[in-house]
MIDREN-189065 format. One line per 4 residues: number of its first residue (from 1); their letters; for each residue z, y, x of C-alpha. Coordinates in nm, 2 decimals. Layout:
// residues N
NUM) a) Z/Y/X  ...
This chain:
// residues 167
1) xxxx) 1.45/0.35/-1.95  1.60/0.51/-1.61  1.39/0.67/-1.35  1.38/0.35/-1.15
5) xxxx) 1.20/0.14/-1.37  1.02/0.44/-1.55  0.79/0.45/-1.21  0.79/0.09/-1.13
9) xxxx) 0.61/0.05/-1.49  0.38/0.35/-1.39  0.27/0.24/-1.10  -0.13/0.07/-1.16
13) xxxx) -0.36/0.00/-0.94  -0.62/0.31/-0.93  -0.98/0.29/-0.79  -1.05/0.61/-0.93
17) xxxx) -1.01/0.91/-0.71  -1.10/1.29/-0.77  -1.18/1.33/-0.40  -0.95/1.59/-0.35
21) xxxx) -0.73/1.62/-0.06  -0.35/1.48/-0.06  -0.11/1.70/0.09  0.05/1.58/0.36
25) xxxx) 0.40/1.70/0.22  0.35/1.40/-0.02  0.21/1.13/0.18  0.48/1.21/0.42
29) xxxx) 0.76/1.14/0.14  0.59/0.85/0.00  0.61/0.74/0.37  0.97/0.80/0.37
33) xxxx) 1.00/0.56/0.07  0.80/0.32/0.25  1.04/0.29/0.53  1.33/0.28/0.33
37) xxxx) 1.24/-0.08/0.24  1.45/-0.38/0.33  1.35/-0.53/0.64  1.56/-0.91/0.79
41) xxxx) 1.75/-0.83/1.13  1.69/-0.45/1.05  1.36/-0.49/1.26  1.16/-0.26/1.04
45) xxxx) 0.81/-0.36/1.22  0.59/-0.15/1.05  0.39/0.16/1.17  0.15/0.37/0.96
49) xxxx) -0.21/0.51/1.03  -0.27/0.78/0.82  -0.66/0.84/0.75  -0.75/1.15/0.64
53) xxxx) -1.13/1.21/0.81  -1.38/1.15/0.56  -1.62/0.99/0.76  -1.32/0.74/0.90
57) xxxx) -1.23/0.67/0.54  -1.61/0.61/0.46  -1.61/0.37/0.74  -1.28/0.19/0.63
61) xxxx) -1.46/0.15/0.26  -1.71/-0.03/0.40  -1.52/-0.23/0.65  -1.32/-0.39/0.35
65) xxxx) -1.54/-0.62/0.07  -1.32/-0.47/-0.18  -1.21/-0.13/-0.11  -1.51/0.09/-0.15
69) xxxx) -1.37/0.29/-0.38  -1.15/0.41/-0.12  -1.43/0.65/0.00  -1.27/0.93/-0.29
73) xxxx) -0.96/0.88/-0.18  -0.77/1.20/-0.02  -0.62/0.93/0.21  -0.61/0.56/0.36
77) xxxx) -0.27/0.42/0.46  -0.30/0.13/0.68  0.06/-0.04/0.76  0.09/-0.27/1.03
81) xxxx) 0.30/-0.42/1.29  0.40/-0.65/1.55  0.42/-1.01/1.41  0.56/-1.17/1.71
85) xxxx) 0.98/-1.13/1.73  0.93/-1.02/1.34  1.06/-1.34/1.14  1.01/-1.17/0.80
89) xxxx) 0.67/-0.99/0.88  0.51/-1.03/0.55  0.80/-1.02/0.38  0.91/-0.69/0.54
93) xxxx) 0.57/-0.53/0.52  0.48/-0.61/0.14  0.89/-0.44/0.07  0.71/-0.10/0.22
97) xxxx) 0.40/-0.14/0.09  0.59/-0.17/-0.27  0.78/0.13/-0.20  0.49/0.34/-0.12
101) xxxx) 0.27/0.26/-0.44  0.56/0.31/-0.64  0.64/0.64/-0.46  0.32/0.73/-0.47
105) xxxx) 0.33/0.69/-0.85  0.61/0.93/-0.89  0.45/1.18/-0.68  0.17/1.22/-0.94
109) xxxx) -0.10/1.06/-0.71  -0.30/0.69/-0.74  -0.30/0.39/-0.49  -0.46/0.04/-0.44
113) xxxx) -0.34/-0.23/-0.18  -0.62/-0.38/-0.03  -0.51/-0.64/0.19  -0.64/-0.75/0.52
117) xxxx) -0.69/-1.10/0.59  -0.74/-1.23/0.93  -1.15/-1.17/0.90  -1.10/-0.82/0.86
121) xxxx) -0.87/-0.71/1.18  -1.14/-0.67/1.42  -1.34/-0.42/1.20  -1.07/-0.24/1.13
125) xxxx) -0.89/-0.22/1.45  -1.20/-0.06/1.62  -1.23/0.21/1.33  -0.82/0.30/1.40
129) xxxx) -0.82/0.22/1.77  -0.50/-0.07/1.70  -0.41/-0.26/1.96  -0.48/-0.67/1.97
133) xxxx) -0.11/-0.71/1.94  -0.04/-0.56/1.60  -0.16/-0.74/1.30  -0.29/-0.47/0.99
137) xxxx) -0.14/-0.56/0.68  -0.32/-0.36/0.39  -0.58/-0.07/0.30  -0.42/0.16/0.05
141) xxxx) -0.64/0.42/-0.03  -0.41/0.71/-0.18  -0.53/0.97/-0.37  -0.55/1.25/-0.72
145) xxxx) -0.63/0.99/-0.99  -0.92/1.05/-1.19  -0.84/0.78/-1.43  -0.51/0.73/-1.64
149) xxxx) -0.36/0.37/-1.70  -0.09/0.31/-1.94  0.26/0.18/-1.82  0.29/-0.15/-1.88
153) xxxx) 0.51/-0.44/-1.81  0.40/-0.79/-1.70  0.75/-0.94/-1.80  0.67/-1.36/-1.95
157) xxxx) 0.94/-1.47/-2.05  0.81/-1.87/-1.98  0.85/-1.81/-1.63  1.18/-1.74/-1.67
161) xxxx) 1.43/-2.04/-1.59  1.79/-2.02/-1.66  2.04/-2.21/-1.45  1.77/-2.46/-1.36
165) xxx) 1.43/-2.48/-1.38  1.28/-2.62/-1.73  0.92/-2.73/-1.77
């Protein structure tokens, strides 16, 4: 298997952190991953808060119904973006986010994405001080796994369709 696919299989969702610190050197390069994505018109709208306090990160945890495991995390990433002028938001965002977790991966560290539905900006926004005009897109708590999952591969062959679809 090449590299490529070696660390797309890798990458698992981890909830499980050590609590140690990340180093910035490799949130930094998973952030470079990040914003190599694909993005339509070449808009690339995303920006990044990086959340290192442990109290902020506490407070995230909280703030999300399903990210309280995030509290051991070394790290929060929180993309986001202007939707407005941004055809492919979504699109473009969830291309970063992908990079990143399978960056991540490679580095040696864990990640979840937690997304952030439209109940969740206002109690996020005040914990990262985020403008009204920028939409957040996910919670992904990055940090030294203290659990180990298997590769694995998700590949179903009945979803696959040939030519045309077939039921």
């Amino acid at each position: 298997m090449n590299d490529a696919l070696h660390w797309i299989t890798r990458r698992r969702s981890i909830r499980q952190f050590t609590g140690d610190p990340v180093p910035r050197e490799k949130i930094t390069a998973a952030l470079q991953a990040a914003m190599t994505a694909p993005s339509a018109r070449n808009l690339q709208p995303w920006n990044f808060v990086v959340v290192t306090d442990r109290e902020t990160r506490a407070a995230l945890a909280k703030a999300h119904p399903y990210a309280g495991f995030a509290v051991d995390a070394g790290a929060i990433v929180v993309p986001f973006g202007k939707k407005k002028g941004a055809m492919s938001f979504d699109q473009d965002m969830a291309a970063a986010t992908e990079n990143l977790l399978i960056a991540v991966a490679g580095l040696g560290l864990g990640a979840t994405w937690c997304g952030l539905d439209d109940t969740l900006q206002d109690r996020v926004r005040a914990l990262l001080g985020v403008p009204d005009d920028f939409h957040l897109f996910a919670l992904i708590p990055v940090g030294v796994p203290a659990e180990e999952k298997p590769a694995r591969t998700q590949y179903d062959e009945t979803k696959v369709h040939w030519d045309k679809y077939k039921a």
